[in-house]
C-alpha positions in Angstrom: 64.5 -111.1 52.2 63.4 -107.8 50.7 62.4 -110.2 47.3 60.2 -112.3 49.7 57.9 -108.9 51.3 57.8 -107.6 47.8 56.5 -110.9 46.1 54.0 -111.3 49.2 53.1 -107.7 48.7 52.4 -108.3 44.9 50.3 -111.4 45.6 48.0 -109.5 48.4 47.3 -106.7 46.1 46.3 -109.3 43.6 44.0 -111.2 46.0 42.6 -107.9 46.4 41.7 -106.9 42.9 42.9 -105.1 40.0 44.5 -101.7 41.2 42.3 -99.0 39.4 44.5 -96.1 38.3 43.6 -92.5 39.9 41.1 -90.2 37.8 42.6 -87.3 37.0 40.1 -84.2 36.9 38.8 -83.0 33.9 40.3 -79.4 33.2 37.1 -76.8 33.6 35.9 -75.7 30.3 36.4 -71.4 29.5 33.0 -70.2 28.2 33.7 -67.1 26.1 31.1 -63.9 26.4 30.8 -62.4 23.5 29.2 -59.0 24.2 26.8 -58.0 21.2 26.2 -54.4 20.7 22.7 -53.5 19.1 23.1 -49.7 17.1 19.8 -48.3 16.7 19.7 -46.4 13.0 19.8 -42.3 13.1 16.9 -40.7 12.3 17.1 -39.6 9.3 16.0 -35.5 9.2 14.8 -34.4 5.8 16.3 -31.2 5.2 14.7 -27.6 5.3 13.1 -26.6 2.4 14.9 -23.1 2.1 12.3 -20.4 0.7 13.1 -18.7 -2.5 13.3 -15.5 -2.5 10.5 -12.7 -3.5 11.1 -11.4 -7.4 12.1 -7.7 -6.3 9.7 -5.3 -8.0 11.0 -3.4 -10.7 9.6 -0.3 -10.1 9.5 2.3 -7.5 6.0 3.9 -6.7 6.2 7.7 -6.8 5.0 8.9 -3.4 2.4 11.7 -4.1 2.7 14.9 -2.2 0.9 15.4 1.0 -0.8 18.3 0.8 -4.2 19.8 1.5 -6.0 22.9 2.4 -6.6 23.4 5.8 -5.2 20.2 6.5 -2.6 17.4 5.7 -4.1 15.4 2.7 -2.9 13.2 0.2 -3.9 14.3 -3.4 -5.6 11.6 -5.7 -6.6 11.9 -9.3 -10.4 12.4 -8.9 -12.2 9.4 -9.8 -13.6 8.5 -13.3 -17.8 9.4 -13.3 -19.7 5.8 -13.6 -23.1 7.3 -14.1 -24.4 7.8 -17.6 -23.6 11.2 -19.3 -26.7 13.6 -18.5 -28.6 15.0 -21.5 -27.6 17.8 -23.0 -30.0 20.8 -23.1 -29.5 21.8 -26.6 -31.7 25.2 -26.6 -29.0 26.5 -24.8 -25.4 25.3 -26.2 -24.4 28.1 -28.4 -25.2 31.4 -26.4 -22.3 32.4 -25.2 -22.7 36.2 -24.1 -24.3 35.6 -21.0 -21.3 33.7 -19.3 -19.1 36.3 -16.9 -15.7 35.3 -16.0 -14.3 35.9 -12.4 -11.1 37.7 -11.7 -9.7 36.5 -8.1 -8.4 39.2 -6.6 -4.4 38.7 -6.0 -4.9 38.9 -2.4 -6.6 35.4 -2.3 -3.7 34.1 -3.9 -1.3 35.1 -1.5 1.7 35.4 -3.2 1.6 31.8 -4.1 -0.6 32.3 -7.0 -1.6 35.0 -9.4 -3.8 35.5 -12.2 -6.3 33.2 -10.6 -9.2 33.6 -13.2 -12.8 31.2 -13.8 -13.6 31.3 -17.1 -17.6 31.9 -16.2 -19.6 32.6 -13.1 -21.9 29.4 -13.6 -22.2 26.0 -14.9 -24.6 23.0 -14.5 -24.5 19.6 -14.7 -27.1 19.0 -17.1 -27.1 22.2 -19.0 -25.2 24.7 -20.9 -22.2 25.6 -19.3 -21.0 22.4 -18.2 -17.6 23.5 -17.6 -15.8 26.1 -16.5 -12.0 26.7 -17.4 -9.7 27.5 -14.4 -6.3 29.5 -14.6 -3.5 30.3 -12.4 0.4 31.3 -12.6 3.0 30.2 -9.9 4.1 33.6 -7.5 6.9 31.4 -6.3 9.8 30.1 -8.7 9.8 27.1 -6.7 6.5 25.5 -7.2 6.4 23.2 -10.4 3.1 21.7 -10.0 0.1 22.7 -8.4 -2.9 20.6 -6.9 -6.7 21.9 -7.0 -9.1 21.3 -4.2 -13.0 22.2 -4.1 -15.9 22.1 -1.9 -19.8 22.1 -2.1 -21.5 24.4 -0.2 -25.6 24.8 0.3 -26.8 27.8 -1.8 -28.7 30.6 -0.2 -28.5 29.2 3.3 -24.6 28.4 3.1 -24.6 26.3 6.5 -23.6 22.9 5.1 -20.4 22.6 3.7 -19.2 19.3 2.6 -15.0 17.8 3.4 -12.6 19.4 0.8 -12.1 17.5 -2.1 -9.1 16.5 -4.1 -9.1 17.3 -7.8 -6.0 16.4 -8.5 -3.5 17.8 -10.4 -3.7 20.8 -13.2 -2.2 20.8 -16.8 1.4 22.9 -16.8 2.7 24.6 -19.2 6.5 23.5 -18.2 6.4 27.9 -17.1 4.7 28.6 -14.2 1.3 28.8 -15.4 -1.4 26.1 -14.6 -5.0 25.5 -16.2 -8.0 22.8 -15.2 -11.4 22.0 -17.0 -13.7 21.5 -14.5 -17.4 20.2 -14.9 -20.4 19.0 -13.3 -19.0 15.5 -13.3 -16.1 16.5 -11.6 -18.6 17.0 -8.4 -18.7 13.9 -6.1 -21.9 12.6 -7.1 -23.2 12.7 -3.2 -22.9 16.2 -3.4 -24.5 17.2 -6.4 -27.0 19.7 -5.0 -30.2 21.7 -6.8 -27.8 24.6 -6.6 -24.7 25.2 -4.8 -21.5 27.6 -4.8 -18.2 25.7 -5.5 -15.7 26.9 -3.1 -11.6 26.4 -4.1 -8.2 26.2 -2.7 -5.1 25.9 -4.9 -1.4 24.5 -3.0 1.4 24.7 -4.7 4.4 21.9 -4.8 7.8 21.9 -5.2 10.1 19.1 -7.2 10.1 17.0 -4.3 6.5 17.1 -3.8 6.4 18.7 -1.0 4.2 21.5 -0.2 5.5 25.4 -0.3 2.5 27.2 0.4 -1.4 27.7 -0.5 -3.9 30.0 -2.0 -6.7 31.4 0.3 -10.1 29.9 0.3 -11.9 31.5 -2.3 -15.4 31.3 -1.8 -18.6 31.9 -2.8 -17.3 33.2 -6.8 -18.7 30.1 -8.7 -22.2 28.6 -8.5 -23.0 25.4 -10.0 -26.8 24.6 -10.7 -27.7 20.6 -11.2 -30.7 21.1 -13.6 -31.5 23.8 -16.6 -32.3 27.2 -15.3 
C-alpha cells in the first residue's frame, strides 16, 4: 500500500514540474577599512647662528688722574698748535739782560710745592722771549708727578678771566723736582690776547694718580704780550 501513495506521489510531483532545489544565501562579503594616516613633514628650523666672540683687547688704557684746580678735572696733554709758526722778530733774539725771573714765594706753594721759580717776567708770541722755563720741587714725598694748569686773564683791566686750562704734565727728574717749557703756542689760540697775565696752578699726584694736594693760584707774576713790544 505504502509503495502505491509513494509511486502516486512521485508521479504528481512530476506532472507538476521539475522540483527546483532551494537557493542557499550568498554569505555577505567583509569589506576591510584600511585606515591611512597622512604625517605632515617637521619643519625643519635652521639652527642659530651663534655670535663669535669680540677679540679682547690687548691692552689696558691708563686712567689719567682727575685733578684740577678749583675743580675736578681730567688732565689732557695740551693739544699740538695747527696754525703756522709766527715770525720770528730777529732784532730782538739775543738780548738777554732784560729778562727778570720770578721767585714764588713758598707760601703760594703751600707745602705741596717749593722752589716754584719762572725763568722771566714776560714772553710773547711772536717775539723774543717766546718761552719761559717753569720749575718746581715736590714738598710732599708722596707726589711723583705733577700736572700744570694756566689761565688768561685781560691785562690792565683784569675782569675777564678765561676756564683753567690743562697743560698737561711736567718733565721729572725721577727726584722730586719738576720743570715745563712753556710758550706762546702753548696758549689756546682763542685766548691769545694783545696782552695778558698768565695765571698758574700746580697739583700734585701720587702713584695711583690720584690727587694729594695743590699749589695756590699764583697770579698776576707772568705777562704774555701777542705782538713785538
Amino acid at each position: 500500500m505504502r509503495k502505491i501513495l509513494f509511486i502516486s506521489l512521485a508521479l504528481m510531483l512530476a506532472a507538476c514540474g521539475v522540483v527546483q532545489p532551494v537557493q542557499q544565501e550568498l554569505p555577505t562579503p567583509i569589506i576591510a577599512t584600511v585606515l591611512v594616516t597622512v604625517i605632515a613633514p617637521t619643519e625643519v628650523v635652521p639652527p642659530t647662528a651663534i655670535p663669535l666672540p669680540t677679540q679682547a683687547p690687548t691692552e689696558v688704557p691708563t686712567l689719567a688722574p682727575t685733578v684740577g684746580p678749583t675743580e675736578t678735572l681730567v688732565p689732557t696733554l695740551a693739544p699740538a698748535p695747527t696754525e703756522v709758526l709766527p715770525t720770528l722778530d730777529t732784532s730782538t733774539t739775543s738780548n738777554t739782560s732784560d729778562l727778570v725771573p720770578v721767585v714764588v714765594d713758598n707760601t703760594l706753594g703751600k707745602g705741596v710745592f717749593t722752589n716754584i721759580t719762572f725763568s722771566n717776567d714776560l714772553f710773547s708770541l711772536r717775539c723774543y722771549p717766546r718761552e719761559i722755563t717753569i720749575t718746581i720741587t715736590a714738598g710732599l714725598p708722596e707726589i711723583v708727578d705733577a700736572v700744570m694748569y694756566y689761565r688768561v686773564i685781560d691785562n690792565p683791566a683784569g675782569l675777564y678771566p678765561s676756564e683753567w686750562q690743562n697743560v698737561g704734565e711736567m718733565e721729572s727728574d725721577k727726584n722730586g723736582n719738576f720743570s715745563k717749557v712753556f710758550t706762546g703756542l702753548n696758549i689756546n689760540p682763542n685766548l691769545r690776547l694783545d696782552k695778558a697775565w698768565i695765571d698758574f696752578q700746580f697739583i700734585g699726584i701720587n702713584k695711583g694718580g690720584a690727587v694729594v694736594d695743590r699749589t695756590q693760584k699764583i697770579e698776576r707774576l707772568v705777562t704774555y704780550i701777542k705782538e713785538c713790544p
